[in-house]
N, C-alpha and C positions, 0 to 999 in steps of 0.2 A: 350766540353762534352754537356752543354747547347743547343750551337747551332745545336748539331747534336738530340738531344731530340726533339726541337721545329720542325727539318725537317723531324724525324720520325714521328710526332703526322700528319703531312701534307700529308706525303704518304698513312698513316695508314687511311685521309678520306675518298677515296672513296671504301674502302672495306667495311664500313658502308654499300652500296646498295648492299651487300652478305647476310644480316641480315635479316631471314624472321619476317616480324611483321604483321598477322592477325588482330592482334588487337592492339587497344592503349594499354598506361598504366600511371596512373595518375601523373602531371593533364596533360592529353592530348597532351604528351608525347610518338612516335613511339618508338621500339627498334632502328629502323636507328635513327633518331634524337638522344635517348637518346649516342649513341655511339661516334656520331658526335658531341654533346653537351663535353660528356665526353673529349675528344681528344682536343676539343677546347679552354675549359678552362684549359687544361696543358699546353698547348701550350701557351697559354695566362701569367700563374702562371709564367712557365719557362722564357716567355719573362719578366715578372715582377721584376725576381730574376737577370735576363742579363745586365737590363736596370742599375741595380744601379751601374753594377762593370765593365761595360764593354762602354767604350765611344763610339766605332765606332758603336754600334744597337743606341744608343742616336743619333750618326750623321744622321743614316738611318733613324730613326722615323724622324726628323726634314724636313729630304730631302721628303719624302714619302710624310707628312702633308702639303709639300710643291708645291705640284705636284697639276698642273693644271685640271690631272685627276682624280685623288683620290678627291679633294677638290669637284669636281661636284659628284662624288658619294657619297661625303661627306653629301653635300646640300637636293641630293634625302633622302639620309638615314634618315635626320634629319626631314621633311614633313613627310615620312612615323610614326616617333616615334609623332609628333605633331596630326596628323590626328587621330592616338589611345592614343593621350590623350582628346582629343575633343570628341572620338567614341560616337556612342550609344549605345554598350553596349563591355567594358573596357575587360572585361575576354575574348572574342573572338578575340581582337585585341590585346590583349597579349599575349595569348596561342593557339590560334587559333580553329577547332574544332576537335571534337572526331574523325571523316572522316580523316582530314588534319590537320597535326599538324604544320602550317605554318603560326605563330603569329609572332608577334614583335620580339620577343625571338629569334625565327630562324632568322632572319635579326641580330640581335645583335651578335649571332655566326659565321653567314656568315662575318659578319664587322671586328671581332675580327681573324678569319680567314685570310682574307686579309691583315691585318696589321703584322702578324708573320710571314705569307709567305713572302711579298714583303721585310720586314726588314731583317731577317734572313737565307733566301734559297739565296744560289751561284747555278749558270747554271747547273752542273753537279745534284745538290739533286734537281734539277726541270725534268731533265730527267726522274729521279727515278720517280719522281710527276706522269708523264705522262704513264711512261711503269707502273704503280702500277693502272692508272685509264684503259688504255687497257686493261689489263689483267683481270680487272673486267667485262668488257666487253666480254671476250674470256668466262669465267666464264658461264655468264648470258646467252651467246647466246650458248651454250653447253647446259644448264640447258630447254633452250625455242624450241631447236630443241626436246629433250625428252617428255615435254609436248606436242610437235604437234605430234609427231610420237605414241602420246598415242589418237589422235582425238582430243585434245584441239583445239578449235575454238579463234583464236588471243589469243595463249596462253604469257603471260604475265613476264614468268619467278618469278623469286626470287620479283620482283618487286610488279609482283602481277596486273597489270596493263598494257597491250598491246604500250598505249600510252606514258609514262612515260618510258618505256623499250626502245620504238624509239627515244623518247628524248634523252634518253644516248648515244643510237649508234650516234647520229650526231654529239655530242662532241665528241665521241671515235674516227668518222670521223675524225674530226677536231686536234687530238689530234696524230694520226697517221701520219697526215701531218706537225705537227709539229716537232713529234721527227725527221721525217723525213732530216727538214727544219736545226735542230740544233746539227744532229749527225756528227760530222766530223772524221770520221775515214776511212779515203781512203780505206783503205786495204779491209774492210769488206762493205765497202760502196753501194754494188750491193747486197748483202745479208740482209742489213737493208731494203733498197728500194724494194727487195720483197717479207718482210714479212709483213712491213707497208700496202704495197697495196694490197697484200693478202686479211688482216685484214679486210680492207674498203671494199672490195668486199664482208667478210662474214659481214659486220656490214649492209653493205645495203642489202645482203640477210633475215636479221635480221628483218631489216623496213620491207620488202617486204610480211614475215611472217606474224608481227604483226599486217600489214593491216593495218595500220596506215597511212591515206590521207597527215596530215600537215606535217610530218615530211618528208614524199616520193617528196613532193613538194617543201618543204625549200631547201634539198637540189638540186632539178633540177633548181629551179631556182638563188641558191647561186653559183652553179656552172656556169649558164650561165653568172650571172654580175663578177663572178672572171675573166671570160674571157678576156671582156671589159676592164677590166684593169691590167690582167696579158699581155701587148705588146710582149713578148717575143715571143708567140708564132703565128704560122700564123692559120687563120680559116680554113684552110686545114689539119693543124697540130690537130687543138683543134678537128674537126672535126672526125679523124682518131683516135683520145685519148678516143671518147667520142667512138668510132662502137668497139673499142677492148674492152673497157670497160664494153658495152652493151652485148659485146660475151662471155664477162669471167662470168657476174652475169647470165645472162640464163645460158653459164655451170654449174658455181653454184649449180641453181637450179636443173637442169639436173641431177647430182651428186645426190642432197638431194631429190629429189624424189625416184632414186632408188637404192639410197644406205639405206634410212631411211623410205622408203615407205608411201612417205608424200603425200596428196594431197594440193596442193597449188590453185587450184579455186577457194575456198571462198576468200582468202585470194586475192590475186589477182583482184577476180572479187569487192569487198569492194573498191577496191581501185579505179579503171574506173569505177562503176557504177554510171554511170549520174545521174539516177533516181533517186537514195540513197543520193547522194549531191547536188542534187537539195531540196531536205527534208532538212539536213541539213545547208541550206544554207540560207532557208527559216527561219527556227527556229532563226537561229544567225541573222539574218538582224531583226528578230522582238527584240532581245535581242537588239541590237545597240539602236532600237527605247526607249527600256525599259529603257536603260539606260541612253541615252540623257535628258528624262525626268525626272530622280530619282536625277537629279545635276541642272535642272531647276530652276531658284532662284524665278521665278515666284509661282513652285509649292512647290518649298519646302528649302528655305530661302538662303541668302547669306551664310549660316555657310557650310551650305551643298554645294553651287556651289562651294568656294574656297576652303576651306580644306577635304571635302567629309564627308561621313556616317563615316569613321573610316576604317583602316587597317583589313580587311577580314570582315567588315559588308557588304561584295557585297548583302548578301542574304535576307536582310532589305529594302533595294533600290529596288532589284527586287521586294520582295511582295508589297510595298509601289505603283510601276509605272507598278505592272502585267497586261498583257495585254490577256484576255483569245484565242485570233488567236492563239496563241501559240501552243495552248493547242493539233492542229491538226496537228503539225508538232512532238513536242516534249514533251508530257505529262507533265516529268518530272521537279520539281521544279530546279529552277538553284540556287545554293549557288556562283558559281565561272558565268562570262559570257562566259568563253570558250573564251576571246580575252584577253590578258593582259591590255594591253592597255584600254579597256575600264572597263578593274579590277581596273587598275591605277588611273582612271581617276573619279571613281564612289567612290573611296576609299580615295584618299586622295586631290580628290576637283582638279581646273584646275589649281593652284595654286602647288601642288604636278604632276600635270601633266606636266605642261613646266618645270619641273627641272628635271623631266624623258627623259623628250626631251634633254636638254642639255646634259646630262649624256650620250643621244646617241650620238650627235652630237661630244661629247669632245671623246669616243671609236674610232668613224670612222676617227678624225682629228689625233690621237694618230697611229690609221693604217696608214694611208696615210705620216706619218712621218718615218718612219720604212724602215732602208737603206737598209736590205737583202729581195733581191724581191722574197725569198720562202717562206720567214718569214711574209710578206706582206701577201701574196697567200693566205696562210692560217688562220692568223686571220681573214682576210678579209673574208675567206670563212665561220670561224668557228660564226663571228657576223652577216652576212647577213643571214646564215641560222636559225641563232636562232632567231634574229629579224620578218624573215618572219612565223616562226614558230608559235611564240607566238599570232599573230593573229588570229591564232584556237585553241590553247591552255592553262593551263594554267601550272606551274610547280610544280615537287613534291619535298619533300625532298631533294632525289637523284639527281635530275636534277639542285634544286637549289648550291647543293655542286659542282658540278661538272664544272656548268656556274661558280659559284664563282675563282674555281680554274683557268679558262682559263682567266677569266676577271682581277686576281691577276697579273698572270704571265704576262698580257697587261703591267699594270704598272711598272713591275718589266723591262721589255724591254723599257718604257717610261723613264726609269729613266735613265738605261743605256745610250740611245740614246743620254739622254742632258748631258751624263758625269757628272750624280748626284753619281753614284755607281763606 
């Protein structure tokens, strides 16, 4: 009874990004977060109440904490709580801010998250996992065709946010390739396979919408290096995957133009306009500069180069190393750098930064262990494209729950592999 509580509170996350929240509500607390907080500590409670009476979540907690991969997310996790305890200023690297409510706290959810999925979910309630975060997806992008068909301009959905809404789709991608990867039911098995890929074609119709550059580009190019090392197939083959593919989303479009009487050229045109990310391109490369020198030990002391400003002080750093060229690219002050990585790296010191590194490195060695080569295909696809992603972005809430979930279920196939579970 337990167990199946703890794998309802799992399913139940990502409906969390159904949850409109305009505003905060204190302290700087979303309603998605608070919902997802909520779910997390049951989940948490329940595994609490499991752990005393039931040995085998003991043996799995032991196996988990034992895992070469969990232990490196372990290492990042524990830099990030050190960096906001060093912060400069403590309540932002806790709770994060009134904009983003994506402090310590959310990491702490996220963490506790992970540990109830990978101990407690069997294969079967991880399906559930996936077909519950799809279907939020099918949801959102129902919800985002209506705002466009009303004029919204990269309308945003439930989300609220154009970008953050493509972020989902590319785990919803990735997440359709999964159930895909782990459904074995012969019988129905040509009917799963086209409603999976259906999906993917309305979720990158979805991107296409939102106009949204990094995520359009994560995955074209997470799809070209899955290639590279999905051998199965020949470049005539992947070739011929890729023009049918390109013919079903122009259908697509085709469809939702005049069936919803959409105009798709802003959106479109955002997306290949040179011009436009040549501007934005400008703006970030002076951000890289702003924040090379905001962890400079020269300018501003060894506390800052190793362990950073503190967990979401990016926007300290930046006024501290502002650079006014900016100002002709991108007016707007930056609180986030728009790269993770150079979030990472400003935030919790270089020090917090190579344990990020490792953390990637022990994902991709964790893929490349992985005997079923669909199951491969797809994480591989669902972390290349995040990984490339995040290099212009940065994550919200919803995105971070979501990555969580896929990054859990890594482990959870890590375990399996070594015959921990």
């Amino acid at each position: 009874m337990l167990h199946n509580g703890i794998a309802l509170c799992v399913m139940a996350m990502p409906l969390c990004a159904l949850l409109y929240d305009p505003n905060v509500i204190f302290p700087f607390i979303t309603l998605k977060a608070f919902a997802f907080h909520s779910l997390s500590l049951l989940s948490l409670i329940l595994c609490s109440i499991l752990f005393f009476i039931d040995e085998k979540l003991r043996i799995n907690l032991w196996l988990l904490f034992s895992n070469k991969l969990f232990q490196s997310y372990l290492i990042y996790f524990s830099f990030i709580i050190i960096s906001g305890i060093f912060s400069e200023n403590y309540f932002v690297s806790l709770w994060g801010t009134s904009e983003r409510a994506d402090g310590i706290y959310l990491q702490l959810f996220c963490f506790y998250l992970t540990v109830a999925a990978c101990s407690v979910l069997n294969t079967n309630q991880w399906k559930m996992v996936f077909i519950s975060l799809i279907s939020v997806s099918v949801v959102l992008f129902i919800f985002q065709i209506l705002q466009f068909g009303r004029s919204y301009y990269r309308p945003g959905s439930l989300l609220n946010q154009p970008t953050f809404l493509a972020s989902f789709y590319v785990i919803s991608i990735g997440s359709c390739l999964l159930l895909n990867s782990i459904i074995n039911h012969s019988r129905f098995n040509l009917v799963y396979k086209s409603i999976t890929y259906s999906l993917i074609i309305v979720f990158i119709l979805g991107i296409i919408i939102s106009g949204t550059r990094a995520s359009f580009l994560a995955i074209t190019l997470a799809l070209a290096v899955t290639y590279f090392f999905y051998k199965k197939i020949t470049l005539k083959q992947a070739l011929l995957i890729g023009a049918i593919s390109l013919l079903l989303i122009l259908g697509g479009l085709l469809i939702a133009i005049n069936l919803f009487n959409l105009d798709l050229n802003k959106s479109i045109t955002r997306i290949f306009n040179i011009q436009g990310n040549l501007a934005t391109l400008h703006s970030r490369l002076i951000n890289v500069l702003i924040s090379l020198n905001a962890i400079n030990p020269i300018e501003v002391g060894f506390k800052n180069f190793l362990i950073g400003w503190g967990w979401g002080n990016y926007y300290l750093a930046w006024d501290y190393s502002y650079m006014p060229m900016i100002n002709q690219f991108d007016p707007a002050p930056f609180d986030k750098a728009h790269n993770t990585y150079l979030d990472i790296l400003v935030s919790t010191g270089l020090i917090g930064f190579f344990a990020f590194y490792h953390f990637i490195k022990k994902i991709f060695q964790s893929i490349a262990s992985i005997k079923y080569l669909m199951l491969k295909f797809s994480m591989l696809f669902i972390f290349t494209s995040k990984f490339i992603e995040i290099f212009f972005t940065f994550d919200s809430v919803t995105g971070l729950i979501a990555s969580q979930i896929i990054f859990s279920y890594l482990i959870f196939i890590d375990l399996i592999n070594k015959g921990d579970l």
